[in-house]
Each structure stands twice: as structure tokens, then as C-alpha cells.
C-alpha positions as CSV (number, residue, x, y, z in Angstrom):
1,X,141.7,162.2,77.1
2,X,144.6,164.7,77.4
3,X,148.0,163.9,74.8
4,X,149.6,163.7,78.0
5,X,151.5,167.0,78.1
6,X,153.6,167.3,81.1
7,X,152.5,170.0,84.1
8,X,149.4,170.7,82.2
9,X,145.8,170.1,81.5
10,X,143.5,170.1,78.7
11,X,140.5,169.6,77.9
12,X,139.1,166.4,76.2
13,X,136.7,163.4,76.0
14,X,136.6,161.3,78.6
15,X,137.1,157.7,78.4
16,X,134.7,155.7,76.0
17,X,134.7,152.2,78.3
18,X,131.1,152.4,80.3
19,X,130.9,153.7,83.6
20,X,128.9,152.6,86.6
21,X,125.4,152.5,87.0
22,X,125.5,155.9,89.2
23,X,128.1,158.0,87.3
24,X,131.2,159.3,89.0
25,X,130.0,162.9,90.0
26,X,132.2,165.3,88.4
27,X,133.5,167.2,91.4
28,X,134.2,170.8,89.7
29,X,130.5,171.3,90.2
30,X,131.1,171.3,94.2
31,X,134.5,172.9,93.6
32,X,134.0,175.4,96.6
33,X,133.5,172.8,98.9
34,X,135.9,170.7,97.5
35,X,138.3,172.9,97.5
36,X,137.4,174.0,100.9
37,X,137.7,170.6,102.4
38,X,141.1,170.0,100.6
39,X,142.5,172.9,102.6
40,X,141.4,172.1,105.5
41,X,142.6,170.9,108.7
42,X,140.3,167.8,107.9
43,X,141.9,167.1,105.0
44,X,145.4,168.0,105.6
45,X,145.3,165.1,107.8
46,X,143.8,162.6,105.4
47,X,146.5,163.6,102.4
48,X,149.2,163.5,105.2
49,X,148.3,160.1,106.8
50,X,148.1,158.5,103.9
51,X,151.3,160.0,102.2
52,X,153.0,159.2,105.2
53,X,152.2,155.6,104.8
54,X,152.9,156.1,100.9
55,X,156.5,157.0,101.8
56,X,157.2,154.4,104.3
57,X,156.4,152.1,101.3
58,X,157.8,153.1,98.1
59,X,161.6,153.4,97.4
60,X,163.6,156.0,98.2
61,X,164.5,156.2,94.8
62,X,162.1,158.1,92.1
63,X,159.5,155.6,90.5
64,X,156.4,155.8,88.4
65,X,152.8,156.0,89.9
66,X,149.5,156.0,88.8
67,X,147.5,158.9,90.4
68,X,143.4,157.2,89.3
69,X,141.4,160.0,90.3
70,X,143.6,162.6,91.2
71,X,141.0,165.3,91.8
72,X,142.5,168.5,92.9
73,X,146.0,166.6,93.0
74,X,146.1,166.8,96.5
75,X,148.2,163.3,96.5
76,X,149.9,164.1,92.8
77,X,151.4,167.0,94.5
78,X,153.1,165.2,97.4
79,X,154.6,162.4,95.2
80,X,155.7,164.8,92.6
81,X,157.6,167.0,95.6
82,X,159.1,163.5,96.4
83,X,160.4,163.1,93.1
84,X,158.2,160.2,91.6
85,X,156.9,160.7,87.8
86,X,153.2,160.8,88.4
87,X,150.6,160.0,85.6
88,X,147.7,162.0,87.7
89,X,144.0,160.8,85.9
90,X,140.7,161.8,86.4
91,X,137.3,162.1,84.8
92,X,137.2,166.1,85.3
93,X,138.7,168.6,83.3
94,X,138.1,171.1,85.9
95,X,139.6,168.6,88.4
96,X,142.9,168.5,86.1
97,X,143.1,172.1,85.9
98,X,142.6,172.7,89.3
99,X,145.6,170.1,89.7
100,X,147.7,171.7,87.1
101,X,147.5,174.9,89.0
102,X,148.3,173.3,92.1
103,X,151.5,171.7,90.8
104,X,152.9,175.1,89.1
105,X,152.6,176.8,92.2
106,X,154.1,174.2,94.6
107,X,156.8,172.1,92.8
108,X,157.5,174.0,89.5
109,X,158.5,173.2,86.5
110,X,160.4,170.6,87.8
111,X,158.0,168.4,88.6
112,X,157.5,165.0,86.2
113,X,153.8,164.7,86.1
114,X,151.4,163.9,83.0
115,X,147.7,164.8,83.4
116,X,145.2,162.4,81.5
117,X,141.6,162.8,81.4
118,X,139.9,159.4,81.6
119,X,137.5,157.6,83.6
120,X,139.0,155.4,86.3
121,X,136.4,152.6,86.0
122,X,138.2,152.1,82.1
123,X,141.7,152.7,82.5
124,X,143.7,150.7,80.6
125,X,147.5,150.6,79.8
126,X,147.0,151.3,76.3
127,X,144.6,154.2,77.5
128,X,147.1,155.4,79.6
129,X,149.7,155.0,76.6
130,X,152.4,153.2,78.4
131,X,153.0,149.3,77.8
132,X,154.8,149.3,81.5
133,X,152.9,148.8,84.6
134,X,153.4,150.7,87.5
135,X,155.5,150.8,90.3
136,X,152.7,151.7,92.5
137,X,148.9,152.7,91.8
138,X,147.2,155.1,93.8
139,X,143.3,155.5,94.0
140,X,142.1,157.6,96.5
141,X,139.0,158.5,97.2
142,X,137.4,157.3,94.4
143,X,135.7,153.4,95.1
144,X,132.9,155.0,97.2
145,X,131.5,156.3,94.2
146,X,131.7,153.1,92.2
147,X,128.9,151.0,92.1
148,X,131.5,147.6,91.8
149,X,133.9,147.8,93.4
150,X,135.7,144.1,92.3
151,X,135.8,145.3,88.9
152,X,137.4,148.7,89.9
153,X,140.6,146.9,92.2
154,X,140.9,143.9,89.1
155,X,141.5,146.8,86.9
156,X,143.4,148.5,88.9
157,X,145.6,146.1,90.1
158,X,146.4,144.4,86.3
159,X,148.3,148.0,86.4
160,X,150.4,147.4,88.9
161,X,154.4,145.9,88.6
162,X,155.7,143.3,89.7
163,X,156.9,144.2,93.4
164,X,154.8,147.4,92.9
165,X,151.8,148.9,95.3
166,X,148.0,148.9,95.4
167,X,146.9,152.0,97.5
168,X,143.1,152.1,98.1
169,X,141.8,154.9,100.5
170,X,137.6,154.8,100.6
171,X,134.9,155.2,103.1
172,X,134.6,152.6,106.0
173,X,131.6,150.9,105.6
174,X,132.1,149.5,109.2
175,X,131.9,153.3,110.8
176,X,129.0,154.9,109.0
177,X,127.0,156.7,111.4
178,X,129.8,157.3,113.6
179,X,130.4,160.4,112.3
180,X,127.1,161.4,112.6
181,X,126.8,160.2,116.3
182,X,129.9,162.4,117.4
183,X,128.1,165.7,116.0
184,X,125.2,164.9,118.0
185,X,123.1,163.8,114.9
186,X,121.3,161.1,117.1
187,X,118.5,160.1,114.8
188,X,120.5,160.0,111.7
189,X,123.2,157.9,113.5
190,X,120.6,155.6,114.6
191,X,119.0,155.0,111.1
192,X,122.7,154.6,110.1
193,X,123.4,152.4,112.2
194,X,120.2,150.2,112.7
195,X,119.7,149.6,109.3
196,X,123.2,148.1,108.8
197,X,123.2,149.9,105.4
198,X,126.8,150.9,103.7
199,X,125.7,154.0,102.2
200,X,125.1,157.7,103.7
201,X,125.8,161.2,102.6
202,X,129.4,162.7,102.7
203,X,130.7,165.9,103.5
204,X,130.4,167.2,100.1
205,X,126.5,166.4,100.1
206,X,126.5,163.4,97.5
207,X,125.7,159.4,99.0
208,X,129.0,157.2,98.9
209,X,129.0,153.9,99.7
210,X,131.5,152.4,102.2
211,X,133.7,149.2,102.3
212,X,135.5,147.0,104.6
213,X,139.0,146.2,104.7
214,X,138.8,142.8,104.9
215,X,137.0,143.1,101.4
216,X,139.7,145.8,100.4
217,X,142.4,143.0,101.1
218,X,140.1,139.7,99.9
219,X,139.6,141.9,96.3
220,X,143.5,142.4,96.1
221,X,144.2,139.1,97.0
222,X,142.2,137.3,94.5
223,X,143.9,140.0,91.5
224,X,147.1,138.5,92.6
225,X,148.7,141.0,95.6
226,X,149.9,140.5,99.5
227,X,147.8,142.4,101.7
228,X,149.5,144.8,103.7
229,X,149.0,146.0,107.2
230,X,145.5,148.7,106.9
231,X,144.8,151.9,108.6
232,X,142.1,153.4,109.6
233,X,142.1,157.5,108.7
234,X,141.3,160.6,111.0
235,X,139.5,158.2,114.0
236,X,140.0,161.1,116.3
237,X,138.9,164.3,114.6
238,X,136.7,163.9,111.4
239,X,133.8,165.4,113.5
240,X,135.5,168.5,114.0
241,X,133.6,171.4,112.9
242,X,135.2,174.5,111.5
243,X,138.2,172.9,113.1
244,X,141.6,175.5,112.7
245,X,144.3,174.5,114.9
246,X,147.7,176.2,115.2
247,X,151.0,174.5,113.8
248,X,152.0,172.7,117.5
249,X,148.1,171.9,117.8
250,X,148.1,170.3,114.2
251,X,151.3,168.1,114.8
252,X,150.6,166.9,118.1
253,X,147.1,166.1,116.4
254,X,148.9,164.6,113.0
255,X,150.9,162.1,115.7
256,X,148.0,160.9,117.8
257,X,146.1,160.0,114.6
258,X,149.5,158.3,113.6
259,X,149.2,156.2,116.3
260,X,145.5,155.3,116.2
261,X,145.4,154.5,112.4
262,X,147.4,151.2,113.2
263,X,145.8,150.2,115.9
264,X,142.2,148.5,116.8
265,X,139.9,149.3,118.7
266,X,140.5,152.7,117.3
267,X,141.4,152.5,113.3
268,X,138.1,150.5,112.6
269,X,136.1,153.7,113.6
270,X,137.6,156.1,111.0
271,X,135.4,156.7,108.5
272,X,138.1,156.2,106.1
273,X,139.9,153.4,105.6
274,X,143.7,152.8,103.7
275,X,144.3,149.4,102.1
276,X,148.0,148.3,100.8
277,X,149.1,145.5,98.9
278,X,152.3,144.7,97.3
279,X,152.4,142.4,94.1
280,X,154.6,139.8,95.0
281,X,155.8,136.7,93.1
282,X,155.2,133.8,95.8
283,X,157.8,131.0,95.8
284,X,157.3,128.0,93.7
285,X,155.9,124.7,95.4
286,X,158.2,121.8,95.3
């Protein structure tokens, strides 16, 4: 684990708690396609779906989130611009460096964030080397990997305060083979979707396994949080190939995906899917 310098990363052990059965792939070893996916079109609209959704439900005010598996930081970057102080973890030291870099050159100095290399499946607070929970944890992109998924959102969610936020974004087991279908990948959609199976391979080449939202919100439910409203991320363009569209073409894309993230038929075919919910002390019975 880092010593939790500020704007930095270094390198160190991971977290000693045991992983999954399939280990967490360390994504600096598909950093070029990572990298290339992050900057693209495609994933411009993921990071800014979901932080617009982010910022319609945290204060206004500066609080303190939990960034589990921050990868290249594309979400530590957009809360730290907001003003949050951002404890950005993740498994990779090449990840954290990537996301250190990131940081310097688009907030600055400025910017309250504290990298920690650890493995999300073990994060604890005494790992983390705070005593507080937070105001909201983030883990994005991350529970398709994980071979349990309860165990990751229990873990998660003991982290999270007391009128604080549980954001989940993962793949939507209830789409896969959609994507495939749209490219014109007829027999691979088929075997998708015939076989009912909640596994297929991603974008980056490695098998993730999908989940549902009503799972999502049962999981946070049963660790003690109100499930929020979900959404359903990029329904209308994650088939897109080589997809570069202008600055009016991206917006006026950015605000039809708005509108068809909250909204069935359309949100439960995005192959991602964004679950919120709010850790709220219910009312005593009389």
C-alpha cells in the first residue's frame, strides 16, 4: 500500500486480505487499450453519465469519497475538479501512476487526493487509515471482475456514512449479447443470448461477468442502504466503432443518452448499469 501521500503514487504491496478466485487483472498490462478507451468518445460518455448523476447527488459542498478502483482516475479526476477530497485506490501501481499523472496535469496542485495501493475486495477502514466512513463510496468498473459480488457491496457499503452514497457502475448482465448483435456479430450474440449465461468478453479482451440491478439494489439493501433510482449507461452508442464526433455531435449525443439512462425500455439495454443508494437511518417503529 502507498503512505498515502497526497497527488502522488508509489509503488508498494498490495493488500494481504485474499482475493477472488479469478484475480483482478492488473490493467497496466492492456494500458494502450485502456488508455485508448478512456479517451474515447465511448468512454467520455460513460465517466460523464455517471459523474453527472454523481453530482446531482452529493452536496454542493466539498466531502470525502472513496474512489475503490480508480484505475486511470478517470472518476478521481472529475471529483477532485469538484472540490471533493478523494482517497483514489486500486490494486495497480501502474494504474495509480497513470492517475497521478492525470491529476498533475488537469487540476494541479490543488487538488486533495491520496492515492492508496490496495485490493478493493479487502479494503478496510483501518487499511485505508481513516477511522471515518465516507461520505460517498465510489466503485466503478470494478464488480465485473469479482467472482462475489455480495461480499464486494457488504464491504463496501460498511464504508459508507451515515446519509452518505453507494455508487456501483458494472456490466448489465441483462444486455450481454446486445452489443454484439448491434455490430453484426450474429452468432456470438446468439450463443450470448441463448445460453442465458452472464459472462462474455469486454472491450479490453478479458471475460467480465455482468449483474442486474435489481441484485445491485437487493445487495445494498440487505448492507443497510435506500436504493436509489438506476441507470442504464451508453444504450445508444456503445457499438460505435472508431466513433469521433465533433463537440455539437458529442453533446447532442451526451443529452439523448441523458434521457435514455432513466428511462425503460431503453436503460435496461446498456451494457452498463449505475446503481445508487443512500445510507439512511429509517424512523423508529412505534
Amino acid at each position: 500500500m502507498t503512505d498515502g501521500t497526497t497527488g502522488t503514487a508509489e509503488e508498494g504491496a498490495p493488500g494481504t486480505t485474499a482475493g477472488p478466485a479469478t484475480p483482478v487483472p492488473d490493467f497496466a498490462a492492456v494500458g494502450a487499450a485502456y488508455d485508448a478507451y478512456g479517451r474515447s468518445a465511448r468512454g467520455r460518455l460513460r465517466h460523464d453519465l455517471v459523474h453527472r448523476r454523481l453530482r446531482a447527488e452529493l452536496p454542493a459542498r466539498p466531502v470525502r469519497v472513496l474512489d475503490a478502483g480508480c484505475g486511470d482516475g478517470g472518476t478521481t479526476l472529475r471529483l477532485a475538479a469538484a472540490g471533493h477530497e478523494v482517497t483514489a485506490v486500486d490494486a495497480s501501481a501502474g494504474m495509480l501512476a497513470a492517475a497521478a499523472r492525470r491529476l498533475a496535469a488537469g487540476v494541479g496542485p490543488d487538488a486533495r487526493v491520496r492515492f492508496l495501493r490496495a485490493d478493493v475486495e479487502g479494503l478496510t477502514a483501518g487499511e485505508l487509515g481513516t477511522g471515518e466512513p465516507f461520505d460517498a463510496v465510489c466503485c466503478h468498473g470494478v464488480l465485473m471482475y469479482l467472482d462475489r459480488p455480495d461480499e464486494a457491496v457488504a464491504r463496501l457499503a460498511g464504508l459508507v456514512a451515515e446519509h452518505g452514497l453507494l455508487s456501483v457502475l458494472t456490466k448489465n448482465r441483462h444486455a450481454i449479447g446486445f452489443r454484439e448483435a448491434l455490430r453484426g456479430d450474429h452468432t456470438a450474440a446468439l450463443g450470448l443470448i441463448a445460453s442465458g449465461t452472464d459472462t462474455s468478453t469486454g472491450r479490453l479482451g478479458l471475460r467480465t461477468r455482468g449483474d442486474s440491478a435489481g441484485d445491485l439494489d437487493r445487495l445494498a439493501a440487505e448492507n443497510g442502504l435506500r436504493p436509489l433510482p438506476w441507470q442504464g449507461v451508453r444504450v445508444l452508442n456503445d457499438h460505435r466503432e472508431d466513433w469521433a464526433p465533433g463537440p455539437e455531435e458529442y453533446a447532442a449525443a451526451l443529452e439523448a443518452e441523458w434521457a435514455a439512462s432513466s428511462r425503460d425500455p431503453y436503460r435496461r439495454l446498456a451494457p452498463l448499469v449505475h446503481t445508487l443508494a443512500r445510507r439512511v437511518r429509517e424512523p423508529s417503529g412505534t
